[in-house]
C-alpha positions in Angstrom: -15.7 -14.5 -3.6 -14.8 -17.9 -5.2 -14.7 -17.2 -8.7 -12.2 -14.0 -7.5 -9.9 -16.3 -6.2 -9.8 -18.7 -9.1 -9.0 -15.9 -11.4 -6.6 -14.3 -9.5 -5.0 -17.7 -8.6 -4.0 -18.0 -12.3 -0.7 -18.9 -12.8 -0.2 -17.5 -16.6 -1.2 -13.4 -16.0 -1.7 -13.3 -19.9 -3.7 -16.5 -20.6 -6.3 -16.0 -22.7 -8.2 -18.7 -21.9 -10.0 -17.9 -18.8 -12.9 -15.3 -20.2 -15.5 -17.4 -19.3 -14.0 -17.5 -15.1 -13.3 -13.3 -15.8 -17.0 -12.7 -16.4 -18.5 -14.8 -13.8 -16.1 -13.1 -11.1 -17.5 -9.9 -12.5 -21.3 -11.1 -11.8 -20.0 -12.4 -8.4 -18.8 -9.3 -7.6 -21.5 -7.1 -9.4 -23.8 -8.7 -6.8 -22.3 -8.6 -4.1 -21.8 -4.7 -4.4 -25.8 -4.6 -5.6 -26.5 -6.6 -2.0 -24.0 -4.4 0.1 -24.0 -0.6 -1.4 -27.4 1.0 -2.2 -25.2 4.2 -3.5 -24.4 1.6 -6.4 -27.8 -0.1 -6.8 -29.6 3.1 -7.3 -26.8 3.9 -10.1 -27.4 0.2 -11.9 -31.2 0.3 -11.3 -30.6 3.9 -13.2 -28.8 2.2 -16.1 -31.5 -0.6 -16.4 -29.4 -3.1 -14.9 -30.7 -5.4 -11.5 -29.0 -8.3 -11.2 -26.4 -10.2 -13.0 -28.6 -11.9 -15.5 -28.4 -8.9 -17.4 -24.6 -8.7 -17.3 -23.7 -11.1 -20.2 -20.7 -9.7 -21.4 -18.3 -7.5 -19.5 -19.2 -4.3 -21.3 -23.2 -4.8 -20.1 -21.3 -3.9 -16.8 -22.7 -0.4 -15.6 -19.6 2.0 -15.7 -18.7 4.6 -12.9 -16.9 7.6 -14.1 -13.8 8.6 -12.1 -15.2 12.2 -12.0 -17.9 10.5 -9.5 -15.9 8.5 -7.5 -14.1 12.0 -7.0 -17.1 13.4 -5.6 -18.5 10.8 -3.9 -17.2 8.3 -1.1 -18.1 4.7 -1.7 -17.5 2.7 1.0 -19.2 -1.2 1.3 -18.4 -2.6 4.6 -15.4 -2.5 6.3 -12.0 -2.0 4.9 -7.9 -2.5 5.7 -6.5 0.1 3.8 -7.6 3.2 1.8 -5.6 4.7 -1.4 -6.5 8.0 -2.9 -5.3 9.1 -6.2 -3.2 12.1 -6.3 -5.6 15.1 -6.7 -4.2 17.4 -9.5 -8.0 17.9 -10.5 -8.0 19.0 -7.1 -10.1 16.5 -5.6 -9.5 12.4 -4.6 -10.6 9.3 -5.1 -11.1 7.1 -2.4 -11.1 3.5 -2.4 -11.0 0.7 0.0 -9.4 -2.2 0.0 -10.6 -5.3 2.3 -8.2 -8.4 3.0 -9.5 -10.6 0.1 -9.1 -7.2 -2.0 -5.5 -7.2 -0.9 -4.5 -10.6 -1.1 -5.4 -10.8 -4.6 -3.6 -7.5 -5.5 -0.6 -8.6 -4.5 -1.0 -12.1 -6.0 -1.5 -10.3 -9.7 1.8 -8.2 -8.4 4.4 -10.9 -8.0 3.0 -13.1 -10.9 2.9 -10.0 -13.0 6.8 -8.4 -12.1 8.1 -12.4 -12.0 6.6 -12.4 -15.8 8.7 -9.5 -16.6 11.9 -9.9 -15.1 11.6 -7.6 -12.4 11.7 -9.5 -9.5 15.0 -9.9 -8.3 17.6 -11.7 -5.8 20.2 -8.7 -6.4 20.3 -6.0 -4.3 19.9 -2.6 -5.8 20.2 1.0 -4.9 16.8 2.9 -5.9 16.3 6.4 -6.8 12.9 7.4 -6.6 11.6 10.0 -8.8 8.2 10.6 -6.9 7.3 11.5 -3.5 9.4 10.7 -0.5 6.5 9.0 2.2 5.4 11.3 4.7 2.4 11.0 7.0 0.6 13.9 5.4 0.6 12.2 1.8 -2.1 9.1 1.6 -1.7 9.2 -2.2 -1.5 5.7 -4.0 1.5 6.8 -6.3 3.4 7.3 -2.9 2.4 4.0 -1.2 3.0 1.9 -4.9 6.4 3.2 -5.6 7.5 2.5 -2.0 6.2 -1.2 -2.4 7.7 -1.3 -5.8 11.2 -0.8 -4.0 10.9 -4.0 -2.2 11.0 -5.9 -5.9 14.3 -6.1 -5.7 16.6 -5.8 -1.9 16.9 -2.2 -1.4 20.5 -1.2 -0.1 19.3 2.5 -0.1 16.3 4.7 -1.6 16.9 8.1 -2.8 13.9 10.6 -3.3 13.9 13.0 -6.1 10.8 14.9 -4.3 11.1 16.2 -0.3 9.0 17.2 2.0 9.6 20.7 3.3 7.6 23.5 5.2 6.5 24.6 2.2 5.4 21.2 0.8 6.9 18.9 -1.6 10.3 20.2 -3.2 12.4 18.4 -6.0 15.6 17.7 -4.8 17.7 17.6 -8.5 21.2 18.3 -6.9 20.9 15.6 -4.6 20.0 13.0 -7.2 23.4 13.8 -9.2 25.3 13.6 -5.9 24.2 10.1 -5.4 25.0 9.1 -9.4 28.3 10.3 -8.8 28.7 8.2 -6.1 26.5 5.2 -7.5 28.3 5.5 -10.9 31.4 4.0 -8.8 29.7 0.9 -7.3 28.7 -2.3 -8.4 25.5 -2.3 -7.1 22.6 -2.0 -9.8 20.3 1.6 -9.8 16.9 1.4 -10.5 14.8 4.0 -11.4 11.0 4.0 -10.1 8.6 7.0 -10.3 7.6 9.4 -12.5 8.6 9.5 -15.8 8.1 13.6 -15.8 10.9 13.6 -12.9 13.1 11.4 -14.9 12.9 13.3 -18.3 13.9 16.5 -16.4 16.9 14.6 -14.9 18.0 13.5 -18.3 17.2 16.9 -19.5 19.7 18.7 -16.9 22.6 16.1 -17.5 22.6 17.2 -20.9 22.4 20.8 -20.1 25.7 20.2 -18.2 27.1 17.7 -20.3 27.6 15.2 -17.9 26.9 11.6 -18.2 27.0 8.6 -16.1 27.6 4.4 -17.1 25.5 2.8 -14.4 26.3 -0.8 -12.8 24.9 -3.3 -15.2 21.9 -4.7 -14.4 20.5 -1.3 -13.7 16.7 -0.5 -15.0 14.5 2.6 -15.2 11.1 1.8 -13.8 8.1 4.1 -14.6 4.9 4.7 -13.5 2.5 7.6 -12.4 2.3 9.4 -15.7 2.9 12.6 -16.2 0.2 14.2 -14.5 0.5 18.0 -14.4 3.3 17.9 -16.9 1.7 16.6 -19.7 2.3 19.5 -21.9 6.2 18.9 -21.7 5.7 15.5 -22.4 7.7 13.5 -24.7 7.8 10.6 -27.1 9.6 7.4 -26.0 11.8 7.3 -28.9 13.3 10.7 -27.5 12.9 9.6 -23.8 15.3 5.9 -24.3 17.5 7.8 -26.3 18.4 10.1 -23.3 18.3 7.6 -20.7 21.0 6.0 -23.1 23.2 9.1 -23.4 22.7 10.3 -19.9 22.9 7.2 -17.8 23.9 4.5 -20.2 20.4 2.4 -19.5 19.5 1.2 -22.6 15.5 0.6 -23.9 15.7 -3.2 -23.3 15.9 -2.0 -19.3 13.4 0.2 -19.3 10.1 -0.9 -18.6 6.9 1.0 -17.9 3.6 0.8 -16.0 -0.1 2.0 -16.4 -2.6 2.1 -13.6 -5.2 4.4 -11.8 -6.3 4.2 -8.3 -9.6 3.3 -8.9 -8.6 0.3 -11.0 -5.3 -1.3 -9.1 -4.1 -3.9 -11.8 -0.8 -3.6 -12.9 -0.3 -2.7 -16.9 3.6 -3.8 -17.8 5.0 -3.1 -21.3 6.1 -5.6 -23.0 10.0 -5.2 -24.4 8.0 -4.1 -27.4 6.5 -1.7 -25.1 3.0 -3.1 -25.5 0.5 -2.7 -22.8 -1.2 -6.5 -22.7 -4.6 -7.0 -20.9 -3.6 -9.2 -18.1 -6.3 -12.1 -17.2 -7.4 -9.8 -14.3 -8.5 -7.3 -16.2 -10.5 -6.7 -19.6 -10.9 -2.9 -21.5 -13.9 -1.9 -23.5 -13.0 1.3 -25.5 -16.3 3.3 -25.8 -17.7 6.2 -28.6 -17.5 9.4 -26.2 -21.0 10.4 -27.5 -23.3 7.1 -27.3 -20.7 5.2 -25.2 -21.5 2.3 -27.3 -18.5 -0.8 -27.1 -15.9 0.2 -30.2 -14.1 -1.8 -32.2 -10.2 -2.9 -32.0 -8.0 -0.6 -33.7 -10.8 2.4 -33.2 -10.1 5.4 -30.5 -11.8 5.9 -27.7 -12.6 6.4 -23.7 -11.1 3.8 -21.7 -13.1 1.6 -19.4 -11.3 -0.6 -17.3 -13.1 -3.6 -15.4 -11.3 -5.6 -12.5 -13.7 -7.8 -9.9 -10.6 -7.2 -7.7 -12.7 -5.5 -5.1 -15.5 -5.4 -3.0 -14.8 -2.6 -0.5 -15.6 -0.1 -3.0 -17.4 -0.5 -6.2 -14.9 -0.3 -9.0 -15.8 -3.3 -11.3 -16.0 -1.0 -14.3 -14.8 2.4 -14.2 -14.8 5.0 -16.9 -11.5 7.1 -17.2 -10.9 10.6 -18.6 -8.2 8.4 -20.7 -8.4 8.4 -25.1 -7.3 5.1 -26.0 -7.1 1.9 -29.2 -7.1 -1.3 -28.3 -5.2 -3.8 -30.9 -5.2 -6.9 -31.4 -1.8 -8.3 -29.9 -1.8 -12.0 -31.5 1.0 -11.2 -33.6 2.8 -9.1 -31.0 6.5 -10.7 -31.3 6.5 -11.1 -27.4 4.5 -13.6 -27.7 1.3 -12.8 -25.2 -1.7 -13.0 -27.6 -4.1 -10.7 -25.4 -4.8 -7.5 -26.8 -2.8 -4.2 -26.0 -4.0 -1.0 -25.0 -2.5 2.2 -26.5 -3.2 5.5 -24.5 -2.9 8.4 -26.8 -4.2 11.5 -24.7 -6.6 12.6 -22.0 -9.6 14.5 -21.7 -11.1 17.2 -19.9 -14.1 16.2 -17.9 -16.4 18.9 -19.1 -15.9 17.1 -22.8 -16.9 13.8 -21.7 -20.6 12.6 -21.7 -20.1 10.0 -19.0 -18.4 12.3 -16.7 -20.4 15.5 -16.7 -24.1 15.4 -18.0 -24.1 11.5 -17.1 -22.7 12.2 -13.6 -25.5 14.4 -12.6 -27.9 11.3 -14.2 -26.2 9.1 -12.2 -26.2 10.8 -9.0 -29.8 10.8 -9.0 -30.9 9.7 -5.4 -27.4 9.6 -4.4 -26.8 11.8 -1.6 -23.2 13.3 -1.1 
């Protein structure tokens, strides 16, 4: 996988410059899966694609719905490690990553978090608002936020969520126990985990009027969404300006990250909170009826496409994600790729791709 490593070697995550190397480590990748997984050459052959020739741009790439890779296990050859995503559809993702896969995830990682200012020398106290690791949880949000912790020395790691006899339990009172005793320190707190968790945090320090002033150089870190919460979610205006009140972390040290299991590059906002394209990846936002390429500035489904892997074939996915791409040359940042906006989700049923297409596509697949 030459061209993989030459793209993932970059040294700028946001140059714009390397399309040209992006597409042919797609076609590198494309056939190698089309050699090594007949599950995935029966779905291109289905889609009128056979080789790379026909891939000219990364859009031509045939898309796999998430909905499929739910039902079905795709595995091509052997593997180091497997991440799940975190079932609240009720079923899971698998994918598997190989040691090339790996290496060059966690290249993209450190040149990605050293872009950003997260990386750090100091050492920190973390609160974790997700899942504490346990042996019976092999979801990806639980194995990322654990490897996130190691961004910055970790004196200590608190976890908001517990595993009991009855299954996971949040752990609120414990959380304000250590702030109370963090508050008094000089050791920076950071935040990492869901920002669902977080908001009800803020939400029950205001219910009890009580506030904390963190150690300076403490940050809120997010990631995960806000899965089954996503009516009570809220806007980020309203979210800073509680993390503010509550725990005296202001917006400039908040930063935020987008992801999915079955596409493993890391999406960091911007301090404008803009979610660039790194030069690992590339996003096509499609018409939910024809599936047709859109448009900047136009809404959409998202499709994601990473040559990150070969273990399992997740060049192009299609989420369950509605989202506008923008043009982000005159971003103030200063990263000229484009930005992606996500602005809701929807159900599977609704989406072409994932239900009528899904049966299409799993045409002489056997599950």
């Amino acid at each position: 996988m030459k061209r993989q490593k030459q793209l993932f070697a970059c040294k700028d995550p946001y140059d714009c410059t390397k399309s040209k190397l992006f597409l042919a480590a797609c076609r590198e990748n494309f056939d190698y899966l089309l050699e090594n997984c007949e599950d995935y050459k029966k779905i291109c052959a289905a889609m009128g694609v056979h080789s790379s020739k026909d891939i000219r741009k990364p859009e031509d790439i045939p898309v796999i719905p998430t909905m499929l890779m739910k039902q079905h296990d795709f595995r091509v050859g052997k593997s180091l490690i497997t991440a799940t995503s975190s079932g609240t559809s009720g079923r899971v993702s698998h994918v598997h990553f190989d040691r090339e896969s790996l290496t060059a995830a966690l290249r993209m990682a450190l040149k990605v978090t050293r872009y950003h200012g997260i990386m750090s020398a100091t050492p920190c106290r973390y609160i974790v608002m997700g899942y504490k690791p346990h042996h019976s949880n092999k979801a990806a949000v639980v194995k990322t936020a654990y490897l996130t912790t190691f961004l910055a020395p970790a004196i200590s790691r608190k976890y908001i969520l517990k595993h009991t006899k009855d299954g996971y339990k949040p752990d609120f009172e414990g959380i304000v126990k250590a702030l109370r005793k963090y508050e008094k320190g000089t050791a920076p707190v950071r935040f990492m985990g869901f920002p669902s968790y977080t908001f009800f945090l803020f939400r029950l320090l205001e219910e009890r009027e009580i506030s904390f002033r963190l150690p300076k150089g403490s940050k809120i870190l997010l990631g995960g969404g806000w899965k089954q919460f996503y009516q009570e979610a809220v806007d980020k205006e309203t979210f800073y300006k509680l993390a503010e009140k509550t725990l005296g972390i202001d917006e400039r040290n908040i930063v935020e990250f987008f992801g999915a299991v079955e596409h493993p590059i890391l999406y960091t906002d911007c301090p404008y909170h803009h979610f660039h394209v790194p030069v690992y990846s590339n996003v096509v936002i499609r018409d939910p009826d024809t599936l047709k390429p859109l448009p900047l500035e136009q809404i959409g489904l998202v499709n994601l496409i990473t040559p990150i892997c070969k273990a399992t074939p997740i060049l192009s996915i299609m989420t369950d994600d509605l989202g506008i791409l923008h043009d982000g040359t005159n971003c103030p940042c200063g990263v000229r790729s484009p930005y992606l906006e996500i602005v809701g989700r929807v159900a599977p049923q609704d989406i072409k791709t994932c239900a009528a297409g899904a049966a299409e596509l799993l045409n002489g697949v056997k599950i």
